[in-house]
Each structure stands twice: as C-alpha cells, then as structure tokens.
C-alpha positions in Angstrom: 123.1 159.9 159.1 125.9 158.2 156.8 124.1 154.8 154.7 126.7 152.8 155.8 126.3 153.3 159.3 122.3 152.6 159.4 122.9 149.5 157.8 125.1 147.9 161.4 123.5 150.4 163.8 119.7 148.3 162.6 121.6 145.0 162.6 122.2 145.6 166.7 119.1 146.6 167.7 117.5 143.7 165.8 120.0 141.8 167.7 119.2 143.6 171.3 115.6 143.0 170.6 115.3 139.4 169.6 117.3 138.8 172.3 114.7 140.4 174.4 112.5 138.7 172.2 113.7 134.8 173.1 114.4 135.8 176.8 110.2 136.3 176.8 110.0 133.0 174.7 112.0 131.2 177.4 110.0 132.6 180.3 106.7 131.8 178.9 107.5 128.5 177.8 106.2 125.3 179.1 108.8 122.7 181.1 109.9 120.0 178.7 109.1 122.6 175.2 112.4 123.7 173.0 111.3 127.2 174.4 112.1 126.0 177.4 116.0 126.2 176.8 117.0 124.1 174.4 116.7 126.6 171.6 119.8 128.6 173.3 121.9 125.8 172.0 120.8 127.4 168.5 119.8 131.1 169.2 123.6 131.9 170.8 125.9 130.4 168.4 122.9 132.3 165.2 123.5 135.4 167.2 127.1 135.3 167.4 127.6 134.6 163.7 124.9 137.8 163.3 127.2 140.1 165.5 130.2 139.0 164.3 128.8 140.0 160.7 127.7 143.4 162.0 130.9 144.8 163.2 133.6 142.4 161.9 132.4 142.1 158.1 130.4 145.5 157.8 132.2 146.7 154.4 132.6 143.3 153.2 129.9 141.4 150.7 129.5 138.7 153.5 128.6 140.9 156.3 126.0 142.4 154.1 124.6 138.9 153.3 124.6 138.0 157.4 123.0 141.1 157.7 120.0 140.4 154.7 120.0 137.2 156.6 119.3 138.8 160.0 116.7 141.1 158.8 114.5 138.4 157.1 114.8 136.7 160.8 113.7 139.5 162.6 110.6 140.5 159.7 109.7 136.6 160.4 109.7 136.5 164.1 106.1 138.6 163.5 104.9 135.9 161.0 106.0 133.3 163.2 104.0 134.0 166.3 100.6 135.4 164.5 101.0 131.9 162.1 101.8 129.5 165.3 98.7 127.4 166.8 99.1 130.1 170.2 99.5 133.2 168.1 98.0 136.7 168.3 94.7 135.1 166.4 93.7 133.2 169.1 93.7 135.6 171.9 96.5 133.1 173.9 98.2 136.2 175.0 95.1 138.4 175.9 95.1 137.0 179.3 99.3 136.6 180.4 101.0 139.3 182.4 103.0 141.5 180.4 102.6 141.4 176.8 103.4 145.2 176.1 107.0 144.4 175.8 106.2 140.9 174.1 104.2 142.5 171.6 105.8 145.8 171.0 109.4 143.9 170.4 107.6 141.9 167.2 106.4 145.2 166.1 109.7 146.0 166.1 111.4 144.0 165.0 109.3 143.5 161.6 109.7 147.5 161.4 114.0 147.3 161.5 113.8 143.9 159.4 112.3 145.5 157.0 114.3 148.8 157.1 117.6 146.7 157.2 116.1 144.4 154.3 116.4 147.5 152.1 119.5 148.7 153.3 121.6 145.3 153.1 120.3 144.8 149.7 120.7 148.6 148.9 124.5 148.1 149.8 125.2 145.1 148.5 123.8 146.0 144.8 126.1 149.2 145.8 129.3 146.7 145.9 128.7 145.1 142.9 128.6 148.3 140.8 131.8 149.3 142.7 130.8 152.7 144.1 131.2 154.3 147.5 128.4 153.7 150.3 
C-alpha cells in the first residue's frame, strides 16, 4: 500500500478507536466525575479538528502536524490509564464487566500511534526535502 495513504487510513482508526475508547470512559465513570460527560465538551470539538486534518489537509504540512499530534494522543491514552491512581497496576479493572474491548482498544491504539508517529514524521521530513510521498 501507497505511504501516503497509511498515513490518513491510521489517523481514522485512531480516531474510530478512541472514540470507542471515551464511549467506555463515559460508561464507567462515576456521576459528578469529568468522565462522566463533561469531557465531550473537549473530546468532540479535539476530534473534529483531528478528522478535519486527516481528510481535508492530508498533503499539506499542517495535516501532517494534526496527525503527529493525534498519534502522540493515541500512544498516551496507554500511559494514561496504567499511570492514573485506578490504572491496570492496581487490579481496578480485574473485577468490571467487559474489559476485553477496554483493554484491547489501548493496545491499540499505542500500536497505530506509534505506527502513525513514524509515518507523520516520515512525511513531513519528506515535504521539507520536496520529494514525492
């Protein structure tokens, strides 16, 4: 597959999955928390500038920084949960319902953060030599 198509096709399913990812947040979440649903307010107008940036600004050097932006979200969302005082350390989702998905999106999503960290930098040191992707 064509470099320059990875690039936006890993930027979307980071998107899809953190998506997933905060839907999971916002169920879990305890009445009165951010989690709860005031961290929509931030997460939807975050994503929008993301997607935007993925297929609006693909070729352009400011989708590729949105993009290097979006990845080092998604390789943090990993880091954020094992680091918080609840995280994967302290056994606080050994005994919920359902943490496959939970779990297996943050594998994920550090995975295509870190596959999308290459590519956006890969592509952006490619537009400031001036050659083709």
């Amino acid at each position: 597959m064509k470099r320059n198509l990875l690039l936006p096709i890993t930027s979307l399913l980071e998107i899809l999955l953190i998506t997933f990812h905060l839907t999971s947040d916002t169920i879990r979440a305890r009445a009165g928390t951010p989690e709860a649903g005031g961290s929509t307010l931030v997460a939807v107008p975050i994503l929008f500038i993301w997607l935007y940036g993925t297929l609006m600004l693909t070729e352009r050097r400011s989708g590729h920084i949105i993009m290097l932006f979006g990845s080092l979200c998604a390789m943090g969302m990993p880091v954020i949960h094992v680091k918080a005082a609840a995280g994967f350390f302290h056994g606080a989702l050994a005994g919920s319902s359902g943490p496959f998905v939970f779990v297996w999106t943050l594998h994920a999503l550090g995975v295509l953060g870190m596959f999308s960290l290459v590519l956006a930098v890969r592509g952006l040191w490619d537009l400031r030599r001036g050659q083709p992707r």
